[in-house]
C-alpha positions in Angstrom: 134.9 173.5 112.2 138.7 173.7 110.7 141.5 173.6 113.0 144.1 176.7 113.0 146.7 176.8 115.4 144.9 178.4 118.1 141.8 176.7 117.5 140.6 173.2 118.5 139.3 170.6 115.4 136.4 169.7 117.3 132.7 171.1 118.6 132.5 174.3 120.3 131.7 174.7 123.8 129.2 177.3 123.4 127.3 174.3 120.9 128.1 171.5 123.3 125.8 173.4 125.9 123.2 174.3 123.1 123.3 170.5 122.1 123.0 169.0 125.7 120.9 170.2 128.1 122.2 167.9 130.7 125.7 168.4 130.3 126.6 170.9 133.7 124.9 168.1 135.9 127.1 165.1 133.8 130.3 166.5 133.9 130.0 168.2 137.4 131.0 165.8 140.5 130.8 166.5 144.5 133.3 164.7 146.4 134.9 165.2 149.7 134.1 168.8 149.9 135.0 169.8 146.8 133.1 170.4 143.8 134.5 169.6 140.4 133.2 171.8 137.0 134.8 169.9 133.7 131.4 171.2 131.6 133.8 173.7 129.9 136.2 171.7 128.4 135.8 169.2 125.0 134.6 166.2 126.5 131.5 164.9 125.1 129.2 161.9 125.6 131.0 159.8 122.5 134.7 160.6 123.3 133.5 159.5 127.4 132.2 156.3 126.3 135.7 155.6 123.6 137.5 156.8 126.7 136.0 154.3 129.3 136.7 151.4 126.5 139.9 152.5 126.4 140.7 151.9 130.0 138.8 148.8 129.8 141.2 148.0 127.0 144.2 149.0 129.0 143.6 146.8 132.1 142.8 149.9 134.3 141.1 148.4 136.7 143.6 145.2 137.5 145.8 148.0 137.4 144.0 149.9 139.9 143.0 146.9 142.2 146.5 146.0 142.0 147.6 149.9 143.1 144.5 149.3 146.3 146.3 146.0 147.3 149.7 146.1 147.3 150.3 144.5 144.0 153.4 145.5 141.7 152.9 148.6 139.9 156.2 149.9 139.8 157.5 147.4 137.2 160.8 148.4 136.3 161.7 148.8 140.6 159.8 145.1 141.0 158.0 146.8 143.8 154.1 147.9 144.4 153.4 151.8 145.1 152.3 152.2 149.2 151.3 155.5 149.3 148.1 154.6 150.0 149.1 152.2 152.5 149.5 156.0 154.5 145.8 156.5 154.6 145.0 152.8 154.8 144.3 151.2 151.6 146.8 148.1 150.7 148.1 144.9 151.4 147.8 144.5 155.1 151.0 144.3 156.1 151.7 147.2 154.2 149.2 149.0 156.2 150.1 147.6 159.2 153.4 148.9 159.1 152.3 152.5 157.9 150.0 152.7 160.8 153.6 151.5 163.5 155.5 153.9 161.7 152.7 156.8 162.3 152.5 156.1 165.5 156.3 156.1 165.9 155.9 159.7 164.1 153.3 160.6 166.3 155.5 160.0 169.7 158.2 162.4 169.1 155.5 165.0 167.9 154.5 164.3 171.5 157.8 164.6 173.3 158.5 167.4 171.3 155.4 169.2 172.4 156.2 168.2 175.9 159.6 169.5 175.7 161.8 166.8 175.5 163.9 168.7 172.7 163.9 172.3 175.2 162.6 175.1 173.4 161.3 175.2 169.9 160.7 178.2 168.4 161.4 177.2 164.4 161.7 174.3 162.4 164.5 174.0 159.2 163.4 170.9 157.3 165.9 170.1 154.7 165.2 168.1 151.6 164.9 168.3 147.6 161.6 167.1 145.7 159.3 165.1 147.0 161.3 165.3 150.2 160.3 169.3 150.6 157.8 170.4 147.9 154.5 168.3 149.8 155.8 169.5 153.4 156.1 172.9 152.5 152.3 173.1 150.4 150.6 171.4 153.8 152.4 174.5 155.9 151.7 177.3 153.5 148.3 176.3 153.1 147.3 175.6 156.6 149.7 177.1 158.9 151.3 180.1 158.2 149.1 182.4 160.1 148.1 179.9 162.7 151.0 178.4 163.6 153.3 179.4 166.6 156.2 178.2 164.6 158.6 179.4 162.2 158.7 176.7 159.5 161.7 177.2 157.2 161.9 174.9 154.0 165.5 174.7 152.7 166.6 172.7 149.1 168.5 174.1 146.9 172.7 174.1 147.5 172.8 177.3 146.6 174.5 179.0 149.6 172.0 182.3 149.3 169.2 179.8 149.5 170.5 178.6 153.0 171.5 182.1 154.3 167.8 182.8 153.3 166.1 180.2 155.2 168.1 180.4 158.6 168.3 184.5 158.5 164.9 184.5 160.9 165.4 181.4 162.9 167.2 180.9 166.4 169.9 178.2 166.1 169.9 177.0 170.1 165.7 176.4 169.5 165.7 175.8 165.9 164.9 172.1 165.7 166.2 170.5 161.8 164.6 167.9 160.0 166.3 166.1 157.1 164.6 163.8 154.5 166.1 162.1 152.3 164.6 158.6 151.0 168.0 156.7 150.4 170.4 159.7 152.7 172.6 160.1 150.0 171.2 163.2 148.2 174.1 165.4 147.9 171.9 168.8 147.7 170.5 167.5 151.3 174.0 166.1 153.2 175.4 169.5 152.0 172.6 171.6 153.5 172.7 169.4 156.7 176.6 170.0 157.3 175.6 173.6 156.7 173.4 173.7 159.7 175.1 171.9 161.4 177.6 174.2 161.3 175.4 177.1 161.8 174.4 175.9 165.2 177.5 174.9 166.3 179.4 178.2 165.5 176.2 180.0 167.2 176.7 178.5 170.8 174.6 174.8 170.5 176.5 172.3 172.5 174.8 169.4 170.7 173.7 170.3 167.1 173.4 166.3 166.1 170.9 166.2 169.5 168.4 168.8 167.5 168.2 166.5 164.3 165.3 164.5 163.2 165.9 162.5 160.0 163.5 160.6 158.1 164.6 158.1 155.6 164.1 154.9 154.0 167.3 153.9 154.6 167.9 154.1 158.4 171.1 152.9 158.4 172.9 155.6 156.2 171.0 158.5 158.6 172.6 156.0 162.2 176.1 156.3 160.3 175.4 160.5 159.6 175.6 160.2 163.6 172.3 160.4 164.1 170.5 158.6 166.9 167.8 156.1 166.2 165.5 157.7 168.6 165.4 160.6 166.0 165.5 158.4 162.6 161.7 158.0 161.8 161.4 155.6 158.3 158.8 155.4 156.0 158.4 152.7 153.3 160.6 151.9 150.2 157.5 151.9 148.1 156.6 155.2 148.8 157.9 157.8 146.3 158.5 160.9 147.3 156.4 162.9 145.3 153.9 160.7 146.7 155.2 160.9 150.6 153.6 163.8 152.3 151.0 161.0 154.1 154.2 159.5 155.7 156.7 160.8 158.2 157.9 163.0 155.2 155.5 165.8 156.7 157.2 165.4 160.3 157.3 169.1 160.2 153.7 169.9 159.3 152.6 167.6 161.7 154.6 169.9 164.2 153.3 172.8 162.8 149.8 172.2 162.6 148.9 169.7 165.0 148.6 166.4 164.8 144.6 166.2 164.7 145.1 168.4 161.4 147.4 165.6 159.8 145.0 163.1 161.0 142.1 165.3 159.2 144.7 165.3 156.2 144.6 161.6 155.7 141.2 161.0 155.6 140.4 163.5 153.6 143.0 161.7 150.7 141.3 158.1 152.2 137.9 159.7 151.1 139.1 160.0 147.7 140.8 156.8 147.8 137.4 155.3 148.3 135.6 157.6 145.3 138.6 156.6 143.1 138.4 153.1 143.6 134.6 152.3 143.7 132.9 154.9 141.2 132.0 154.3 138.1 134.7 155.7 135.2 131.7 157.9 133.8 131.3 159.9 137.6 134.7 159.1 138.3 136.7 162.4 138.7 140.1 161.3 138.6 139.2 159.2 135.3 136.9 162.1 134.2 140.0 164.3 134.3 142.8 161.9 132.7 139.7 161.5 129.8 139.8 165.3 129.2 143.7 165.1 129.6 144.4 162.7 126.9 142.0 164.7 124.5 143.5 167.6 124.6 147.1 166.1 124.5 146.6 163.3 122.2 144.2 164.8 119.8 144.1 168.5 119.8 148.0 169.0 120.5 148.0 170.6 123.9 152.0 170.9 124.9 151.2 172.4 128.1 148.0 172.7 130.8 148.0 175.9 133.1 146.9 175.8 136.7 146.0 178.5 138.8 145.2 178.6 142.7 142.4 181.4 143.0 143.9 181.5 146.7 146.8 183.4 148.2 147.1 179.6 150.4 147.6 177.6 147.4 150.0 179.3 145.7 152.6 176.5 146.1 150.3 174.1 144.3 151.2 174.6 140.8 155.2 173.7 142.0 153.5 170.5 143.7 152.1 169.6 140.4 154.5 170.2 138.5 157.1 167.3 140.3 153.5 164.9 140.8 152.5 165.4 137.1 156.2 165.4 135.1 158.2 163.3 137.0 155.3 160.8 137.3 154.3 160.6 133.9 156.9 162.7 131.6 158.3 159.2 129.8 159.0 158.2 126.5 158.7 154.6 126.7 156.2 152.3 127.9 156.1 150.2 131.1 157.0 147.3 129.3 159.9 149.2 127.6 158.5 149.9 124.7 158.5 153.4 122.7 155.0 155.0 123.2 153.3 155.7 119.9 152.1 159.4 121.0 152.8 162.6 123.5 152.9 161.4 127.3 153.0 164.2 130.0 152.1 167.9 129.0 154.5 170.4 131.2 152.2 171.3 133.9 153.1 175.1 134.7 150.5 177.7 136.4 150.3 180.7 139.2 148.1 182.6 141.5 145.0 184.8 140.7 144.2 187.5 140.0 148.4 188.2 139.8 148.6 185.8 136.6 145.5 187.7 135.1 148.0 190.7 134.4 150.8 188.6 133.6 150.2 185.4 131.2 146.6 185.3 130.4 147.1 187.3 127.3 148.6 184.0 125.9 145.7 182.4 126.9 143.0 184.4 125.7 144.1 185.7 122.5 147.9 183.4 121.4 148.1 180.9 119.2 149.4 178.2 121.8 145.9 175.7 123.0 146.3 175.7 126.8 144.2 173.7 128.7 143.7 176.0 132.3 142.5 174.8 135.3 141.3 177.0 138.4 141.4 175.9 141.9 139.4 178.0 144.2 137.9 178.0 147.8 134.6 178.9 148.6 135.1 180.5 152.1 137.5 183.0 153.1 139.8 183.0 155.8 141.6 186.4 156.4 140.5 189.8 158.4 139.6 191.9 155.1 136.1 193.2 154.7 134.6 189.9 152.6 134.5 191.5 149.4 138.2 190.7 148.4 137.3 187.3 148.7 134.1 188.1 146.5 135.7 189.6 143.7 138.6 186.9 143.8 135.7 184.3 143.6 134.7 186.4 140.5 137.7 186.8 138.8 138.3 183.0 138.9 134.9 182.3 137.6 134.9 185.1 134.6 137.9 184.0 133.6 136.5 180.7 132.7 133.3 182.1 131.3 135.6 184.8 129.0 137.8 181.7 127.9 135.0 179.5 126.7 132.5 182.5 125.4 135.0 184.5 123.6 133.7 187.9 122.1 133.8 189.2 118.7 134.9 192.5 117.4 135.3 194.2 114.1 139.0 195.0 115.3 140.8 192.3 115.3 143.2 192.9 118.2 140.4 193.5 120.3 138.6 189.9 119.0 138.6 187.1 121.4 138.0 183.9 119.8 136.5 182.0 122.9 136.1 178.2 122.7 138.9 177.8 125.0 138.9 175.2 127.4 138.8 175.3 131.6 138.1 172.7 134.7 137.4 174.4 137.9 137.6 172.9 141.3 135.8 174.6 144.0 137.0 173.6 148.0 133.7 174.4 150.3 137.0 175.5 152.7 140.5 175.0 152.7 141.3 173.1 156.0 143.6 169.7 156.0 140.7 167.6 155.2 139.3 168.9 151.8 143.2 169.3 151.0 143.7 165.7 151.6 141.4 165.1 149.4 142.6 167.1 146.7 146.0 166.1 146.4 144.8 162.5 146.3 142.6 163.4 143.4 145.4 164.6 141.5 147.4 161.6 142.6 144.6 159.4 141.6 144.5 161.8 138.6 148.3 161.2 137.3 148.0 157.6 137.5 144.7 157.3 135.3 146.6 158.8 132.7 149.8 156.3 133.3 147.0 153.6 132.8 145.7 155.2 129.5 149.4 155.4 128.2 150.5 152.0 129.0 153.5 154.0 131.0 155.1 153.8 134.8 154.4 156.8 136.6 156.4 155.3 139.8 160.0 155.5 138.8 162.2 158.5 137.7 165.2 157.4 135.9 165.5 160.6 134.1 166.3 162.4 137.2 169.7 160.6 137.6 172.6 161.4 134.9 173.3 164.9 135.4 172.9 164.2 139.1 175.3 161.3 138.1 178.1 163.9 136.1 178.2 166.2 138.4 179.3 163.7 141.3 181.9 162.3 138.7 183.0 165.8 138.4 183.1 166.8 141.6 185.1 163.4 142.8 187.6 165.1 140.0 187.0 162.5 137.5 188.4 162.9 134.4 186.4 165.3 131.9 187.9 163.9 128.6 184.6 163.1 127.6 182.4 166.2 128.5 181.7 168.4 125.3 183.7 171.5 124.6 180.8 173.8 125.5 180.7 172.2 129.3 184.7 172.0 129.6 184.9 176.0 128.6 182.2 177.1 131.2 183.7 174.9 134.1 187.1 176.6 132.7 185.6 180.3 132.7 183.6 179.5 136.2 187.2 178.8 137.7 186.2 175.2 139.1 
């Protein structure tokens, strides 16, 4: 069929059903709890098979051997990526290390259940990114109800964030943690000083005695004043969107448990081992970087859409967002080298059934191709009669069907044109293990389509100059060189 703007140059899903009888039980995967629909998007048999060459092509799987054993990925850094030296995949030192460093972690989650630290009745971790946006996911998704602690996540410097996050907390039981990977983030030293500050002016003798830090630079946090006892460390290989397996997730380790962050690394180690030694054409990570690069590559697809059919996992599509476009959103290769094509699509989504009435008009009946993705859990776990859970179940699920189906009508704003494209992922139950698992997936996920692209997903250079201009500005340097746009709205904002 012809392309329009709103319509993809390539079979219909309603024929790609009709033509293959098999294609539910080909492009549907089990793993780790979780089951895994891409029936409903474009993929088909020919475009899985260019796909796989592709990555055969591209070196995937030195590249991937090299991720599994603490070879260098990270080119442009010289260094290899040991995230999954967390759960215990890597070179064995690497491991070895990871697995001191938990147990490190896992000792003061011991004292501090034993009381060394007094009374704690909340928790204010501190951090930006990667530093904050895994933390806070594991504790909305897992804790909020359970736990007997107030977890507070604070990152922005904006002063009405901070007055936000400490309003409920007790400053003389309030225990801080601060993570920064080098200690030098200014958004985080500000924040620190800040409670710092807070607990002092409330009555706390010894505010610097209630801090934990984790770093990979232990040294900067010893000359913040901190004491060592308190300084956990993880690895300078581990980015931080890729760090909530490490000491990163102090605080949801406190929150829920320590059995549940145990539960939480298998469950990623599970997919670690799917990822590794499956087969690209049942591979789900690969699977989903196949459908990815179609959609982008070929059929123009500036954005995919991912909504959490769960109230629990409404701080997913934020995770993504950092894992997906800082990882991958590059223009040149790892080598350098311009890439010859789109990258990273911005990765943006919500919550259902609340997006329904909000932004699926775009999806249904605009003009922009959005890939959407729903993530859902099979089992409830509230106190309201089951049938909320039933009809959120049913919402996710016709939303997909009403996408790809489509409906004609003799008035035109009432026609839906269908053959619009979905992936659902379906958790038997959220609990830390099948979450684990997920979060690798998409891990896994990101860095099969790195592979594809020839590209880095490990560093982030594009994070740095306006981090890097507005330290030169606030050190007073000179702002001959700013534009005249920048000089007249630091003039009208008085700084």
């Amino acid at each position: 069929m012809a392309a329009t703007p709103h319509q993809p140059d390539v079979t219909r899903l309603d024929a790609l059903f009709a033509g293959e009888p098999d294609r539910l039980s080909r492009l549907s995967f089990a793993v780790a709890g979780l089951y895994f629909d891409w029936s409903k998007t474009h993929l088909d048999q020919a475009l899985i098979d260019r796909s796989i060459a592709r990555a055969e092509e591209s070196g995937f799987a030195a590249a991937r051997d090299a991720l599994f054993s603490g070879g260098i990925v990270n080119a442009s850094e010289g260094r290899a990526a040991t995230h999954v030296a967390e759960r215990g995949s890597g070179a064995p030192d690497d491991v070895d290390l990871a697995t001191a460093r938990r147990q490190r972690m896992r000792a003061l989650v011991d004292a501090i259940e034993a009381g060394a630290f007094g009374d704690v009745t909340g928790i204010l971790h501190i951090g930006i990114g990667g530093s904050l946006l895994g933390p806070a996911l594991l504790v909305d998704a897992l804790g909020r109800r359970r736990s007997k602690l107030d977890v507070r996540f604070l990152s922005n410097i904006d002063g009405a964030a901070f007055d936000a996050a400490v309003e409920p907390l007790d400053p003389a039981t309030t225990l801080v943690v601060v993570v920064s990977k080098t200690f030098t983030t200014a958004e985080t030293l500000a924040n620190l000083g800040a409670a710092l500050a807070w607990m002092r002016q409330s009555g706390v003798a010894d505010p610097e005695g209630r801090v934990i830090a984790v770093t990979a630079a232990p040294q900067a946090a010893l000359d913040a004043g901190i004491d060592e006892t308190r300084i956990l460390v993880f690895g300078e290989g581990v980015g931080g969107r890729y760090s909530l397996w490490s000491p990163v997730a102090i605080s949801a380790a406190i929150a829920l448990g320590w059995d549940a962050f145990e539960e939480l690394l298998e469950g990623a180690a599970e997919m670690d081992r799917h990822f590794r030694f499956t087969a690209p054409a049942t591979n789900v990570p690969m699977i989903a970087a196949f459908a990815d690069r179609l959609y982008v590559e070929q059929l123009g697809c500036q954005t995919r859409a991912v909504f959490a059919y769960d109230q629990r996992l409404q701080l997913l599509p934020s995770y993504l967002q950092q894992l997906e476009m800082e990882s991958n959103g590059k223009s040149v290769r790892a080598d350098g080298s311009a890439v010859d094509g789109p990258t990273a699509p911005v990765t943006w989504g919500g919550t259902g059934t609340d997006a329904q009435h909000a932004v699926f008009q775009l999806l249904h009946q605009g003009t922009i191709p959005v890939p959407v993705e729903f993530v859902a859990v099979r089992e409830a776990d509230d106190a309201q009669d089951p049938e909320h859970h039933r009809q959120l179940l049913l919402n996710a699920f016709a939303q997909g069907a009403a996408l790809m189906q489509g409906r004609a009508s003799d008035d035109p704003q009432r026609s839906y044109a269908g053959n619009r494209a979905s992936a659902t992922i379906l958790l038997d139950r959220l609990d830390a293990r099948t979450l684990g698992a997920l979060l690798a997936f998409y891990e896994h996920r990101t860095f099969a389509n790195a592979m594809l692209m020839g590209i880095n997903p490990f560093d982030q250079f594009g994070v740095e100059l306006g981090k890097q201009i507005a330290r030169l500005l606030s050190d007073g340097a000179d702002e001959d060189g700013l534009d005249p746009s920048t000089r007249a709205l630091i003039e009208r904002a008085g700084l």
